[in-house]
N, CA and C atoms as a LAMMPS dump frame, in Angstrom:
ITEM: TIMESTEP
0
ITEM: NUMBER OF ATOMS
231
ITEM: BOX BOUNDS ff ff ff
-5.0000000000000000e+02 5.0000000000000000e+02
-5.0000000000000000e+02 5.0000000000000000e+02
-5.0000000000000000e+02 5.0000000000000000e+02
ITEM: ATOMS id mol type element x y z
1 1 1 N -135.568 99.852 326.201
2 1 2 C -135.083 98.708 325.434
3 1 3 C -135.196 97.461 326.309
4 2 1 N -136.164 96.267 325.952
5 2 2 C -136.288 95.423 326.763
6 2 3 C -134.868 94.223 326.182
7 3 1 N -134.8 93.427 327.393
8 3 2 C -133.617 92.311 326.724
9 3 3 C -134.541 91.419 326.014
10 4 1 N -133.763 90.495 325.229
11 4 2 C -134.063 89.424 324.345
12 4 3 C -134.763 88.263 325.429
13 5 1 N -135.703 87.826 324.655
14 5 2 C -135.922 86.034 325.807
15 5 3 C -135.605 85.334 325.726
16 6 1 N -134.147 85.191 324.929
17 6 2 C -133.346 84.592 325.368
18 6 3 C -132.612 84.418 326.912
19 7 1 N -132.23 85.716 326.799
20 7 2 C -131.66 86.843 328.008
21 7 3 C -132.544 86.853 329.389
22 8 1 N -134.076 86.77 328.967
23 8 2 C -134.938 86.543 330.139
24 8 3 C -135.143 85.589 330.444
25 9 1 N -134.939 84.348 329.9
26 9 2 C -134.904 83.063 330.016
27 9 3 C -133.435 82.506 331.004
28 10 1 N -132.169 83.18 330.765
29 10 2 C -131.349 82.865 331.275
30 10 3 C -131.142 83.556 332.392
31 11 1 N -131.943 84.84 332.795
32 11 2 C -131.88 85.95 334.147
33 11 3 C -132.796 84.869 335.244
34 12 1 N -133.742 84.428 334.564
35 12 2 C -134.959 83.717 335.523
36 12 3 C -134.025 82.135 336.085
37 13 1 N -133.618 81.842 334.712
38 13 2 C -132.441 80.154 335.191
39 13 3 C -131.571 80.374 336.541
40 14 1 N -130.734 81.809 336.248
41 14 2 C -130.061 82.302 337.218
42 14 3 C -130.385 82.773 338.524
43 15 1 N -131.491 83.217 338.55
44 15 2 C -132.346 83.543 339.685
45 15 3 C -133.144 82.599 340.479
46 16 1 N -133.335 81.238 340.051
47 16 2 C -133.833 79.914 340.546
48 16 3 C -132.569 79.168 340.871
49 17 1 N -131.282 79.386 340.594
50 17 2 C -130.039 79.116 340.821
51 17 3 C -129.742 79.262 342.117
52 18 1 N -129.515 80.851 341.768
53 18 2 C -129.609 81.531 343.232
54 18 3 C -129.935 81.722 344.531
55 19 1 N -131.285 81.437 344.246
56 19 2 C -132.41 80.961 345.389
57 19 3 C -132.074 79.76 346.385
58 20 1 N -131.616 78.794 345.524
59 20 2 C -131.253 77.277 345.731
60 20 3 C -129.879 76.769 345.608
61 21 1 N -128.996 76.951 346.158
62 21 2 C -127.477 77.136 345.469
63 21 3 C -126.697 75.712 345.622
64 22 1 N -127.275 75.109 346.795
65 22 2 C -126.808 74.058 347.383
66 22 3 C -127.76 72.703 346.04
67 23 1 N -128.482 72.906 344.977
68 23 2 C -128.392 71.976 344.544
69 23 3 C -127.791 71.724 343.025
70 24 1 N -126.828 72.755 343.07
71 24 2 C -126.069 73.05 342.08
72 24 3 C -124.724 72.806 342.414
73 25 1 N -124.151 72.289 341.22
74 25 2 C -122.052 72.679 341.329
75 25 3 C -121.917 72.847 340.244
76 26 1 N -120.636 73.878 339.952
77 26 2 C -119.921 74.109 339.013
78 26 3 C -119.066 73.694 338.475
79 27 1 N -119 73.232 336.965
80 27 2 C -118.076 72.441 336.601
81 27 3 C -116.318 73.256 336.273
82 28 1 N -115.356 72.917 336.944
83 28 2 C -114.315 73.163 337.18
84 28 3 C -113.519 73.331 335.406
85 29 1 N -114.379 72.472 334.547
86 29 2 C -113.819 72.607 333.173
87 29 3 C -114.158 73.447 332.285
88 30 1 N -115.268 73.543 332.122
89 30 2 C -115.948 74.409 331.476
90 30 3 C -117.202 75.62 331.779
91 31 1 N -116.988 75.741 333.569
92 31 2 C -117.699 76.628 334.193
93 31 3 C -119.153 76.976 334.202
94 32 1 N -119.813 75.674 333.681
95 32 2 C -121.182 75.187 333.536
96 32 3 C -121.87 75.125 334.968
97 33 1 N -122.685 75.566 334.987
98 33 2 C -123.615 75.431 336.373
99 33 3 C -124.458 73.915 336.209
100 34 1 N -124.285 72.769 336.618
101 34 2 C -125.232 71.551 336.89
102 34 3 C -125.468 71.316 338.161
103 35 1 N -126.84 70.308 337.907
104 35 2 C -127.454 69.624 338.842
105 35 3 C -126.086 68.755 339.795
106 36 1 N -126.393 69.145 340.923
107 36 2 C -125.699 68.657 342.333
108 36 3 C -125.368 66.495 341.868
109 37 1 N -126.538 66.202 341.813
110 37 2 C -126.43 64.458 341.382
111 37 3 C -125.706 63.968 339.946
112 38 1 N -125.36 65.258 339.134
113 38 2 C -124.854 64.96 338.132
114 38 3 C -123.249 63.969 338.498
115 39 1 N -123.017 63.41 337.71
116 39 2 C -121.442 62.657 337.974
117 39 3 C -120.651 63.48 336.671
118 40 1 N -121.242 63.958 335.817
119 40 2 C -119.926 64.418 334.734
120 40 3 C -120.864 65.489 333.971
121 41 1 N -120.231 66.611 333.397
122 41 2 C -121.074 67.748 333.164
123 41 3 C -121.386 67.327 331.702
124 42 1 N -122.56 67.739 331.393
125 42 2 C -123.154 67.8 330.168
126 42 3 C -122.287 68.144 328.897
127 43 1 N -121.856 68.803 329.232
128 43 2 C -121.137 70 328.05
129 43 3 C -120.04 69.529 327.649
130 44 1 N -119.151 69.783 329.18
131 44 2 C -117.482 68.97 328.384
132 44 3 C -116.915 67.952 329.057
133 45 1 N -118.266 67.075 329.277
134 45 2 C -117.769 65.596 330.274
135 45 3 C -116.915 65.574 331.285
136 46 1 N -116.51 66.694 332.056
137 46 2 C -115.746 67.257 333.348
138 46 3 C -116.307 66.181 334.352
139 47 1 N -115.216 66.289 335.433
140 47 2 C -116.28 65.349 336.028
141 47 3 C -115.398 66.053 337.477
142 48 1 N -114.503 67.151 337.729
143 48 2 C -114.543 67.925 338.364
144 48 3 C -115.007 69.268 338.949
145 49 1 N -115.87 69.325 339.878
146 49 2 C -116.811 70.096 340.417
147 49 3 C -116.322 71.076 341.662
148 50 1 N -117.136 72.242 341.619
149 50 2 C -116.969 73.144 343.051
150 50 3 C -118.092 73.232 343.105
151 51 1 N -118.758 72.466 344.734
152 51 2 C -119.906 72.379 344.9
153 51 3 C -120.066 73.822 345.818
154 52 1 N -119.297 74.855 346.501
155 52 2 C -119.769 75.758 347.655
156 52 3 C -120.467 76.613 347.112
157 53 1 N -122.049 77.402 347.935
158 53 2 C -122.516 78.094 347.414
159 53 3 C -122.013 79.561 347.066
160 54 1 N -120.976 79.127 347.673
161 54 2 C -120.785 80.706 347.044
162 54 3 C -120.068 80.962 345.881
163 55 1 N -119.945 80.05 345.043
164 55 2 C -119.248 79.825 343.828
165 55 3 C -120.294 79.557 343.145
166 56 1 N -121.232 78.83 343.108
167 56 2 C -122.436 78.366 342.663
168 56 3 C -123.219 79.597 342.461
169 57 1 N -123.492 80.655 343.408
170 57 2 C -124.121 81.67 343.442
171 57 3 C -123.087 83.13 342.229
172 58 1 N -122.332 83.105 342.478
173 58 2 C -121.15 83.513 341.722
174 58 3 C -121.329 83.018 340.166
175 59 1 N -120.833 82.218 340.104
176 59 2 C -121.159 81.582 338.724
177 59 3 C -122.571 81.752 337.865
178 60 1 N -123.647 82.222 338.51
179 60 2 C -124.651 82.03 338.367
180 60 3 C -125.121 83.618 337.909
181 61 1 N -124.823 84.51 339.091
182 61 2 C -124.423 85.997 338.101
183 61 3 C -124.014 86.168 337.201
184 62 1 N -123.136 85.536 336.82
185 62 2 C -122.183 85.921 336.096
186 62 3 C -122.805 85.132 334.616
187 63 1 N -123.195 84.021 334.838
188 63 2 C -123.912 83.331 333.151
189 63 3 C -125.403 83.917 333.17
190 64 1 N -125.892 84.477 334.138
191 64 2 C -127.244 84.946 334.036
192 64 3 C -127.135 86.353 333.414
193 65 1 N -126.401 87.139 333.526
194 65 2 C -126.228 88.668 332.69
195 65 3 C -125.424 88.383 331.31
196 66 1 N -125.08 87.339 330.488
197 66 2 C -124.435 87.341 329.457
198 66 3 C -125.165 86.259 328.558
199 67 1 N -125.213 87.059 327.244
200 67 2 C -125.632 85.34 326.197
201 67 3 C -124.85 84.286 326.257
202 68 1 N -125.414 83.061 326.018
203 68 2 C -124.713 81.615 325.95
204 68 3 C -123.11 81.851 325.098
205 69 1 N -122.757 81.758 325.452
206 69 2 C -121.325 81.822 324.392
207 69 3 C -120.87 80.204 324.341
208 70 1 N -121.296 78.949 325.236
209 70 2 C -121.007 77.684 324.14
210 70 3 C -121.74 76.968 323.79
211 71 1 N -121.837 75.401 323.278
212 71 2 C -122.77 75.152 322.815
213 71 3 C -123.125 74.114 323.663
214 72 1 N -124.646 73.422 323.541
215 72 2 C -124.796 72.576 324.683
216 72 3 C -125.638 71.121 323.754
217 73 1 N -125.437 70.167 324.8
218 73 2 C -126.155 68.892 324.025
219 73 3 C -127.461 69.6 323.452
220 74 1 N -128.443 70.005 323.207
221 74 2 C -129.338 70.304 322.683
222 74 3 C -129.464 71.402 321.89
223 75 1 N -128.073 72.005 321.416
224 75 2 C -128.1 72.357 320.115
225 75 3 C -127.516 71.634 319.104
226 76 1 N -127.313 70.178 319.467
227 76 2 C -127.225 69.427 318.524
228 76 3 C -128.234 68.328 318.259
229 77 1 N -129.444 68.865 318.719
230 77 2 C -130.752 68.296 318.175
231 77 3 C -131.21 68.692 317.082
């Protein structure tokens, strides 16, 4: 049983995450993985972050083995 590509789409996001951890932080509100230069997260305008990689790397397991469960600016395109 292969996963969805959805699912492979978000294992590969997570795995380029991973690789690179330091140019990522996690948003403290809604546990979104963004870009390091971001000032406020996409999703739920947080604008509190945990930049250490090992939270970054953490976080990143953890949304890379599960479907999207919220919604993001571009599903309201």
């Amino acid at each position: 049983m292969s996963e969805s590509p959805e699912m492979e789409e978000r294992a590969q996001r997570a795995a380029k995450i991973i690789a690179s951890p330091s140019g990522y932080k996690v948003c403290e509100g809604c546990e979104s993985i963004v870009l390091k230069k971001a000032n406020t997260c996409p999703n739920c305008h947080g604008y509190r972050f945990d930049t250490t990689s090992a939270r970054v790397v953490a976080q990143a397991k953890i949304l890379g083995a599960r479907a999207a469960t919220s919604l993001s600016p571009k599903d309201f395109e």
